[in-house]
NULOLO-469143 format. One record per residue (C-alpha): residue in three letters; x, y, z. Coordinates in steps of 0.02 Angstrom, whole numbers, plus 50000, padded with zeros to 5 digits. Example, Ala and Ser with C-alpha at 12.3 -4.5 7.8 and 13.67 -1.06 7.14 Angstrom:
2
Ala506154977550390Ser506844994750357
END
This chain:
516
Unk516655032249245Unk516965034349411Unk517465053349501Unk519155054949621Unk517595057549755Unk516975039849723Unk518615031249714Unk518875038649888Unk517265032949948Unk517715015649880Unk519535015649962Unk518695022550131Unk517475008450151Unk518494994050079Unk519334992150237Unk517684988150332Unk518394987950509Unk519025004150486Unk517685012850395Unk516575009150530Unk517485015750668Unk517625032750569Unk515775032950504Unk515305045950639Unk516815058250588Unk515955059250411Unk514925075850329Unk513115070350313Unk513075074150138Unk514255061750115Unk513265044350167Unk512405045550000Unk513935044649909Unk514655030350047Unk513275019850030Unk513175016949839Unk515165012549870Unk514855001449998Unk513234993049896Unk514564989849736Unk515774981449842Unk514574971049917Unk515344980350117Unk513804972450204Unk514564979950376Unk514894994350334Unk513114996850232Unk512304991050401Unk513035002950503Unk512875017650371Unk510945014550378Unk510885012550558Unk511485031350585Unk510755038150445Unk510785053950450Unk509515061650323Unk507675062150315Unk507605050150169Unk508105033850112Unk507735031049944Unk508545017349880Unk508235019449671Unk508915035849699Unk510375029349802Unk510815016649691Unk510595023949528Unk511515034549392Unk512215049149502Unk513615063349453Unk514945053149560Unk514585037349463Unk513475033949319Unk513145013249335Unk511475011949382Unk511394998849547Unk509644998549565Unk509504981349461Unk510674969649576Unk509444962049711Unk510994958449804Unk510464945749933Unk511854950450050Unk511734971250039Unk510054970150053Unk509654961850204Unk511004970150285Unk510084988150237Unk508544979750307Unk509414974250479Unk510284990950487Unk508624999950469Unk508124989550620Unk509544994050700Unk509085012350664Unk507645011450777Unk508295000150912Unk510085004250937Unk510345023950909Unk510915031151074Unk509775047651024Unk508165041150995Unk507495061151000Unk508585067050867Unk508245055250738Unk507955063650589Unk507295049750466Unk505625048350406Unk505365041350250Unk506265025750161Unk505905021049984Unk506225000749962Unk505465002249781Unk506705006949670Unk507494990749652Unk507334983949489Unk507184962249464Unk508124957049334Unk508644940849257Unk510544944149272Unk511264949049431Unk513164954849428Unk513414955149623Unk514914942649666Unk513874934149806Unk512774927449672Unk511134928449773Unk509704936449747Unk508474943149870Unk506854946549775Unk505194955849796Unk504504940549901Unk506084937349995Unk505914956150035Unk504214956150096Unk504504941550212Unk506034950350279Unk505194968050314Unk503814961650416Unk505024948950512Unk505864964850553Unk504484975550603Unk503814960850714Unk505504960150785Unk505624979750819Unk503724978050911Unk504524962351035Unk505954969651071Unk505044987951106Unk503694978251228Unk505394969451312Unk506474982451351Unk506284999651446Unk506625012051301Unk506725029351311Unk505085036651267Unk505215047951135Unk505765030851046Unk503825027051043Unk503805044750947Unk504805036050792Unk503815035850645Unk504515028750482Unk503635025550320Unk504255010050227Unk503815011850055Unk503834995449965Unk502994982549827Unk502394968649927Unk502284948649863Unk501124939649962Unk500814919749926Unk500134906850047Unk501964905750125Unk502174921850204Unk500324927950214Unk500444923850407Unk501854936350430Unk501404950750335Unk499544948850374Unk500294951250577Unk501414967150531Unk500274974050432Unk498864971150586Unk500564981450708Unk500634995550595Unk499965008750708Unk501145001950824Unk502774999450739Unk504055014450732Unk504315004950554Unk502615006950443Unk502674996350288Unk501785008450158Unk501044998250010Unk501495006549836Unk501194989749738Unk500294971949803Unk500604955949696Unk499464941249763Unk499944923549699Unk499554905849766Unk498284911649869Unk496444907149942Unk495084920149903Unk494554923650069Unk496364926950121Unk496704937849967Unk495104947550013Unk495594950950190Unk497374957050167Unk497144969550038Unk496144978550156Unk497514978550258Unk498694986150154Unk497855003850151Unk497025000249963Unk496715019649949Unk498675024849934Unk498985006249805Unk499695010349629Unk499774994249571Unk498804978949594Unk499104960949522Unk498254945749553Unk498944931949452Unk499084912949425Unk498524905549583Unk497084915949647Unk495364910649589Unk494624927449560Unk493034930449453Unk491994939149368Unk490664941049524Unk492284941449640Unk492944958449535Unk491284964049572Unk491204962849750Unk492934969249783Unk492664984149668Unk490834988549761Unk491834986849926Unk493514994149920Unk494125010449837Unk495785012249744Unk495895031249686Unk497735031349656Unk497845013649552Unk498765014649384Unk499074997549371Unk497684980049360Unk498474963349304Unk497054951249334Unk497224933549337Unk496994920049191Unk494924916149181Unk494314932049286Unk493034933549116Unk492234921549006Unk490844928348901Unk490374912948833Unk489334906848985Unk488804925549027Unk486914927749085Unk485864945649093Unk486364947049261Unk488114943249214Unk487894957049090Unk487574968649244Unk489084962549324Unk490144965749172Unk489434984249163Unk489734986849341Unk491554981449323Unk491994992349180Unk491175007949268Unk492165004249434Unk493815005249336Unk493095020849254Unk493095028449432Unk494995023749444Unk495595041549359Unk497415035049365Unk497215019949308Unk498555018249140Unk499054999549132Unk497894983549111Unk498494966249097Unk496674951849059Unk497804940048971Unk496994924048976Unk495144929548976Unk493914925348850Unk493254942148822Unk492494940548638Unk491344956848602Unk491724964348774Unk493114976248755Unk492124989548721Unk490904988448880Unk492554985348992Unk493845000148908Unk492565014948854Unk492235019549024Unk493975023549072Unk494395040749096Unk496095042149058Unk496965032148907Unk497745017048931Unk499665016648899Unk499884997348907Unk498674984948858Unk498794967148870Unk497354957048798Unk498294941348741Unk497604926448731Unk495864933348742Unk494894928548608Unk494514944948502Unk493384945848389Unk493614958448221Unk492364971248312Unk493424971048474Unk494984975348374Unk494054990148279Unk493504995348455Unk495584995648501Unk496085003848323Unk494795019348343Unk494685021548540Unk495685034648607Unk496585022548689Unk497535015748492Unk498505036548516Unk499345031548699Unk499665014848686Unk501545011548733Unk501614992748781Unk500224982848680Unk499944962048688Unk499054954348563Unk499694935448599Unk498554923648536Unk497704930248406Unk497744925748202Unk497984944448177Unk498424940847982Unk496834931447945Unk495344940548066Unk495874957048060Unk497464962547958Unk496494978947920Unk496124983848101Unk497734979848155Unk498774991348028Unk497625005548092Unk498005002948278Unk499795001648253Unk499695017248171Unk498855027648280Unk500085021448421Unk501835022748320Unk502225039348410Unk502435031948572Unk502145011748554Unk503855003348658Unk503484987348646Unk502414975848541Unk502154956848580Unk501504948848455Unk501794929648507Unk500794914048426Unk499934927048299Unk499814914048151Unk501274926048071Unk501984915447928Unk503014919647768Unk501834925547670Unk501444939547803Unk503184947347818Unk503054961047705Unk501244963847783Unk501914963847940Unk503624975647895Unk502484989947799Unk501354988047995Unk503034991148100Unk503705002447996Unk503005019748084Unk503325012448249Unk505015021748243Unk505095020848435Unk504915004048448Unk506364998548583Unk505574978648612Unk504794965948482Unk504254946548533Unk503364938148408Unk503624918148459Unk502694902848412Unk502384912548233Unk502764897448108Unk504194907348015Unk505704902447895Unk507424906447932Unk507294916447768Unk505834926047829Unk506784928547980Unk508314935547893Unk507184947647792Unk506404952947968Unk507834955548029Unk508644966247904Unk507114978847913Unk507354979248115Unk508984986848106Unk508134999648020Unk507125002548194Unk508415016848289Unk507895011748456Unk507484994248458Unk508394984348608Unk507444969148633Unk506974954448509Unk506234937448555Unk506064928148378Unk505464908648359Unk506484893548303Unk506234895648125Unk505114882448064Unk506374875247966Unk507154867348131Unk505744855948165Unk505054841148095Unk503954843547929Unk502464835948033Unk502394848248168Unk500884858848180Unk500544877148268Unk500314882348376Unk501844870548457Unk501314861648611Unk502514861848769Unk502834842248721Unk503474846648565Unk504434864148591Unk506244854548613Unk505944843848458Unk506984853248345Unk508734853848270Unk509994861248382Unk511274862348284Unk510404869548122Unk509664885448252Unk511154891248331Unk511734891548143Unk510274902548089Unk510464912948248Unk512054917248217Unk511674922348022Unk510294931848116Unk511534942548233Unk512594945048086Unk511374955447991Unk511164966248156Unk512984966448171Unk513404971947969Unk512064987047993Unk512964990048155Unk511604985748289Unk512514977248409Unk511614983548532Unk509964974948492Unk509824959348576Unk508974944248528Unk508544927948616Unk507254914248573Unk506604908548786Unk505804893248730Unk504484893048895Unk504224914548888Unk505224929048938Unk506034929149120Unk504784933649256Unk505614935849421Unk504084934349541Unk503844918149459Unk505864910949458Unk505854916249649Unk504054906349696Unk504314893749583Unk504444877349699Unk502754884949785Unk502024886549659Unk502644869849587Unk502044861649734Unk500334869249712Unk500184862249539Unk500334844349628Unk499364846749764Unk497814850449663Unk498184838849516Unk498024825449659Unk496774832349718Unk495844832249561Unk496434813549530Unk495564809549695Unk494034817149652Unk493704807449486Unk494474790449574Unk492924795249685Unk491854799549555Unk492374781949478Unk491974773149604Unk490304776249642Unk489854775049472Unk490484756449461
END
């Protein structure tokens, strides 16, 4: 519900031409309120000009954006392409065009609040995500240096400092122009502050070379994912050789560890690493999906100081004295976001894994449980497991080989869950062809009856519906949840995939040939 204050703002800066010819009439306290106006209705004008002179000492766009007295939608999730860049331009603008340079009062703004989602409700329709961002802010910055070393300014414009908090996205595409703002820091009135680096598509060496640029001491979340070939020896060296005190947050890539081929020196290595992230006090959140880490876990997690609140160890090859290292750590009483993809839970450790659900039911959020070997005969198993976990708000479980009657049964204990928001369930196996097998290959994911599944769905969101849960919602994404890092790279990263399947087609052509 909107206030009579915000409807005013909204009137006031609907008629753009007008609202920007008054902007410098208007109490300070009042830009706040103008701004989130001007955001909704998409004003990109009058938002430009409203951050150009800015009045306060802070920007913080979350804060801006978000539930406030005056109007309670939260903003913060539309990544409106248009608003956006013209907050980005204005802030420019702040530095370049304000006609008192020495009475600037701005020092720190906060990019970080916005949130990526998979639905955007702006009219324009485009997006401007974490990437797009990134490229943007250091285009800007190298703009504000150029134009600074062009013009005569008034010196106490050299005095402008502004931090620019914000979670950068570096792939091989823009790598050249961050890696040259973040080189003009000291110079730039604009200083891009790294809160969170995300590293994707991108050669070691380069990877190496621009974290140390981003001030690695003041990161709170790092991930390295997909296309960055980082491993075990390379966690090493980058642990022994940069510091990251305040880090909460490690996502390492797919294939970092693989005990299998581990040597005593490798054994070393694997120490070292686990005592490094001991020495990172903040650290909270851990993401080695993808790792074959059979028999580590202990040697990696028991040095941590503080308790991990979100684990994700899917698709990494436990082993039943790994899981009753998770059930009894100190770790199993935090635990708020836990992934456990990949693993027959049911058959290898059903024991362990009732245990460690119920030492984190106080405060476990969400629990993926995807290509678990969860069939029919597991359901009740699996209901009497979830049943503490009474602030549960999201549940995945796909790729289990379940019946639409299992389902239904599911189901009808989940609207039993009061804060459960989120549910990703499988095709029911009943949809597919008698000879498919599990786990379902990407081939084969589409091969199932259309028709018979949006039936079963819609039996499904009826139960919700009778018990009154309409506001749990459900979904089956075929391919995995939404990722918007990945939906915004995705022809780079496309065109990666190509480029070294070629490359690898070469190499065995060559191979070929000098066999024959």
């Amino acid at each position: 519900m909107k206030s009579l204050q915000f409807l005013s703002a909204e009137a006031f800066v609907s008629d753009a031409e007008f609202a920007r010819k008054n902007l410098g009439s208007v109490a300070h306290n009042l830009f706040p309120l103008l701004f989130k106006a001007s955001y909704l209705l998409e004003q990109r004008e009058v938002i430009h000009d409203l951050v150009e002179i800015w009045p306060l000492a802070d920007f913080n766009i979350g804060k801006l954006l978000g539930t406030t007295v005056d109007y309670q939608e939260d903003l913060s999730h539309r990544r409106c392409s248009v608003c956006l860049e013209s907050c980005l331009t204005g802030l420019r603008d702040y530095v370049l065009n304000h006609p008192s340079p020495c009475v600037k009062r701005l020092k720190v703004v906060d990019l970080t609040g916005i949130k990526d989602v998979e639905v955007q409700l702006c009219e324009c329709k485009k997006t401007m995500g974490r990437w797009a961002r990134t490229k943007l802010l250091s285009k800007l910055c190298l703009e504000v240096l150029v134009h600074l070393q062009q013009t005569q300014c008034k010196p106490c414009t050299f005095e402008i400092s502004i931090d620019v908090l914000i979670d950068l996205f570096v792939t091989e595409r823009n790598y050249e122009l961050v890696v040259q703002a973040l080189l003009q820091k000291r110079y730039c009135p604009l200083k891009i502050c790294c809160v969170a680096f995300r590293a994707d598509n991108l050669a070691l060496q380069k990877f190496f070379y621009i974290i140390k640029l981003t001030d690695p001491s003041s990161l709170r979340k790092l991930e390295v994912v997909h296309n960055v070939r980082l491993e075990m020896e390379h966690l090493e060296i980058l642990f022994n050789s940069i510091h990251f005190p305040l880090l909460m947050s490690l996502t390492l890539p797919a294939r970092t560890f693989n005990v299998r081929r581990l040597t005593a020196a490798d054994e070393l290595v694997l120490t070292t690493i686990g005592e490094k992230m001991g020495e990172m006090t903040q650290l909270t959140e851990l993401s080695l999906a993808f790792s074959i880490l059979t028999g580590r876990i202990r040697k990696l997690l028991s040095p941590l100081k503080t308790p991990l609140k979100m684990l994700d160890v899917s698709n990494c090859s436990l082993n039943h004295s790994d899981m009753v290292y998770l059930a009894n750590s100190i770790h199993s009483y935090h635990l708020e976001a836990l992934d456990l993809s990949g693993h027959n839970i049911p058959e290898l450790y059903p024991s362990t894994f009732f245990k460690l659900l119920s030492h984190s039911s106080p405060v476990l959020r969400s629990l993926i449980l995807e290509d678990c070997n969860i069939q029919d005969t597991h359901v009740n198993m699996l209901i009497v497991a979830l049943s503490p976990c009474q602030k549960l708000q999201e549940f995945k479980f796909l790729g289990n080989p379940l019946s639409s009657q299992a389902l239904k049964q599911l189901f009808t204990f989940l609207c039993e869950l009061p804060v459960l928001k989120n549910v990703e369930f499988p095709v029911p196996k009943d949809c597919y062809p008698t000879d498919i097998t599990y786990p379902i290959d990407d081939a084969s994911l589409c091969r199932f009856d259309h028709q018979k599944y949006d039936s079963i769905a819609e039996e499904l969101n009826f139960i919700l519906l009778q018990a009154n849960r309409e506001d749990v919602k459900t979904s089956t994404p075929l391919f995995g949840s939404y990722d918007a890092a990945v939906q915004e790279t995705n022809d780079e990263l496309g065109a990666y995939l190509i480029k070294s399947f070629k490359e690898t087609l070469e190499k065995l052509t060559t191979s070929l040939s000098k066999m024959s």
